[in-house]
N, C-alpha and C positions, 0 to 999 in steps of 0.2 A: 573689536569685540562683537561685533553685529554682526560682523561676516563669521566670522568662528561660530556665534550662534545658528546663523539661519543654513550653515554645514553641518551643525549638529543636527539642526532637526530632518536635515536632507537626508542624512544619512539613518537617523532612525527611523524613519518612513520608508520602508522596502516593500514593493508590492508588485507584484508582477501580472498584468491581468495574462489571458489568454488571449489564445490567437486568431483570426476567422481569416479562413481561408477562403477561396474561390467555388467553395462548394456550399459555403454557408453553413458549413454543420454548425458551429461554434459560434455562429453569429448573438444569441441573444444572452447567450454568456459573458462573450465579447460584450456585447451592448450596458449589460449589466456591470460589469467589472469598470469598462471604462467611466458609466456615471459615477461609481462609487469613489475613484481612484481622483476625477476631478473634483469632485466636490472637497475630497479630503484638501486640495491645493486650493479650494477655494475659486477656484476658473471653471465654475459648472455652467456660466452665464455664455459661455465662448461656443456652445453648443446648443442653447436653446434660442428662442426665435426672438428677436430684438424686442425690448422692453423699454419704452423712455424715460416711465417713471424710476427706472433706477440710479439711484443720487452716483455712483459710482460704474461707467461702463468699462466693458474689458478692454485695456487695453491691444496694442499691437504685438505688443511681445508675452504679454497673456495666452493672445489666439493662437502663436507661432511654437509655446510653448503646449498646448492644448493638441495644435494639429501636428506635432514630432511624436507626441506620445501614441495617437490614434494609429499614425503611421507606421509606427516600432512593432505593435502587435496585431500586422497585419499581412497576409500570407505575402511574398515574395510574387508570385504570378499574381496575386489581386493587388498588391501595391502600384504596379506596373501600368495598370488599367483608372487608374485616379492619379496618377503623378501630377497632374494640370492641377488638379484644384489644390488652392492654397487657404481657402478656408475652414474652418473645422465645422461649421455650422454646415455650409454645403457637403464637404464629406459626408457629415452625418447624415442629413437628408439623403442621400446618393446610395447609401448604403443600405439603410432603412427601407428606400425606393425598388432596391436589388433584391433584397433576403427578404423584409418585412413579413411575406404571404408565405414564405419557404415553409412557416409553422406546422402548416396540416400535414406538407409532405414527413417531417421531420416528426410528428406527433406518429404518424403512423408509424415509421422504422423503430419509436420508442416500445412501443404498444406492442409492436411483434417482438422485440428485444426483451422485455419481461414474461410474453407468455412463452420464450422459449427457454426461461433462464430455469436451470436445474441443478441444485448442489451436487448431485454425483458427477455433472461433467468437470468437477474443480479438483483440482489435487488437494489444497487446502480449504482451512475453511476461511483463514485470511483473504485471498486470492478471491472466494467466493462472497465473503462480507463486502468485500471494495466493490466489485462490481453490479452487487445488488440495491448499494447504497447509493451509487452514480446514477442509476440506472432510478432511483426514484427521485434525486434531486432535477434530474432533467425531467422528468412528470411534472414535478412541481414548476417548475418554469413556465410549463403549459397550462398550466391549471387544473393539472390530473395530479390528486394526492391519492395518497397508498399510506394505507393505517399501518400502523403497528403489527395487526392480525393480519392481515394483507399479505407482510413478509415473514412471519413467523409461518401461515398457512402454505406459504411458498415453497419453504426450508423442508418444514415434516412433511409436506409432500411428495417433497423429491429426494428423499433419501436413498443413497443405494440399497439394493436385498439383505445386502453383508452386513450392515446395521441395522438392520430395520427390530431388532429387539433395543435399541439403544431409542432409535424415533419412537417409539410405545411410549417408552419411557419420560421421553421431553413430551410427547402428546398429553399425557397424565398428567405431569405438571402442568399444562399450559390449560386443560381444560379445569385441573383446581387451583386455577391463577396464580400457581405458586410463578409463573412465568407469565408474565404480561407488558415486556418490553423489547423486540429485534436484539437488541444489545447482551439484552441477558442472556435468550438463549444462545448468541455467539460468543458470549463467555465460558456457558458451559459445555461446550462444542469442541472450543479451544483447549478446554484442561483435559476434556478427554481425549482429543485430538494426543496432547502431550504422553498423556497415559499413554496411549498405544505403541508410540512410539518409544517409550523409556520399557514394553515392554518386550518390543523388537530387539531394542538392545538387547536387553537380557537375554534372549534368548540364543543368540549368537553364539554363546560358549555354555558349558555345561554348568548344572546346578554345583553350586559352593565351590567353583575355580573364582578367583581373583583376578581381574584383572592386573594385567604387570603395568606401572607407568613404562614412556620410550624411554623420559629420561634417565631409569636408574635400569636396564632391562641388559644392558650390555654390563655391569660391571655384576649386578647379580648373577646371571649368565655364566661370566670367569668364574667365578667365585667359586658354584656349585660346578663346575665341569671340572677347579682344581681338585677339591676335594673329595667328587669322584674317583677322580685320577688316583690321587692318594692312598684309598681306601686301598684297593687290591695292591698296592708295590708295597703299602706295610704291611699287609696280611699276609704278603708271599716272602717277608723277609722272616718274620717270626715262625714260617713253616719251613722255612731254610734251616733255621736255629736251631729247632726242635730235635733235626735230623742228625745235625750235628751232634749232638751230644747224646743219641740212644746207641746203647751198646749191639757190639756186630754178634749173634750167634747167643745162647744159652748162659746164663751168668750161672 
């Protein structure tokens, strides 16, 4: 019964952190994922610095447990270069020692990554909400937050020409706070987004034609091309008839 339990709770605990590779970009995400991911297992102690007042130390198969996982999401070429150590505390340390300072380099490529981010190079607005959202979650990792108005000012600024009566318009609302949230203006973004498209549809075939479904398009098809057909062989039979029966010359 114990072991069926502690499968179930295996099993409902699915987490997959990220990955840091040999270039460190992903490192403090990594970092972050992995303390969150131990801790839920409870072996967060297998990575921090030895403690004696602790009435319970981690075990052997704790650490071995701890250091498979660090392992698992960790680039294939940077795995290769820590194969030797078999501790996770040292891992840690060793990694920490690697990437730790990478911050400034990787603060700056953020920094240039947002002043270059511009809604008109996105086909969507989906497309472009992900990456503006990413793009301030890694800020905040660094300690650089981005308001609300930060990304909203971002959006109406960089609309393309071909909307820009459409931007007026979120501008309006957002200066009478009818819009005061990133989210909402990409709601309303998104419906218009849809609008334009449901009216590209439309405009594909001519006003008050119907569209035919595929799947009934072939037997309507028959249908109307018999009936056609029809039309002129009984019209030309009853002018057949007609002639038959008018008298030849002067009655």
């Amino acid at each position: 019964m114990q072991v069926e339990f502690a499968k179930l709770r295996s099993d409902a605990f699915e987490y997959h952190p990220s990955k840091v590779d040999s270039n460190g970009l992903e490192y403090h995400r990594w970092m972050s994922d992995i303390e969150l991911y131990l801790t839920a297992l409870g072996i967060l102690a297998t990575i921090r610095e030895y403690n004696e007042t602790l009435e319970v130390q981690p075990t052997t198969a704790e650490k071995a447990r701890a250091l498979v996982l660090m392992r698992r999401h960790m680039d294939a070429s940077l795995l290769w270069d820590y194969m030797s150590i078999e501790n996770p505390r040292e891992l840690w340390l060793s990694l920490e020692a690697r990437f730790g300072k990478i911050k400034d380099a990787l603060l700056f490529d953020l920094k240039a990554k947002w002043s270059d981010l511009r809604f008109l190079d996105f086909k969507t607005v989906a497309e472009y909400n992900s990456v503006a959202l990413c793009i301030r979650s890694m800020l905040h990792c660094f300690g650089v937050e981005l308001t609300e108005g930060d990304l909203i000012e971002k959006t109406l600024s960089t609309f393309p020409n071909a909307a820009i009566v459409l931007s007026m318009q979120y501008r309006f609302a957002y200066d009478s706070q009818l819009i005061t949230q990133f989210q909402q203006l990409m709601n309303f973004m998104l419906r218009a987004e849809k609008h334009n498209l449901l009216v590209t549809n439309h405009n594909t075939r001519p006003v008050g034609t119907q569209k035919v479904h595929d799947a009934n398009y072939s037997s309507v098809s028959k249908r109307k091309r018999k009936q056609r057909n029809a039309a002129p062989q009984a019209n030309h039979g009853q002018r057949r008839k007609r002639s038959h029966q008018r008298p030849y010359g002067p009655t």
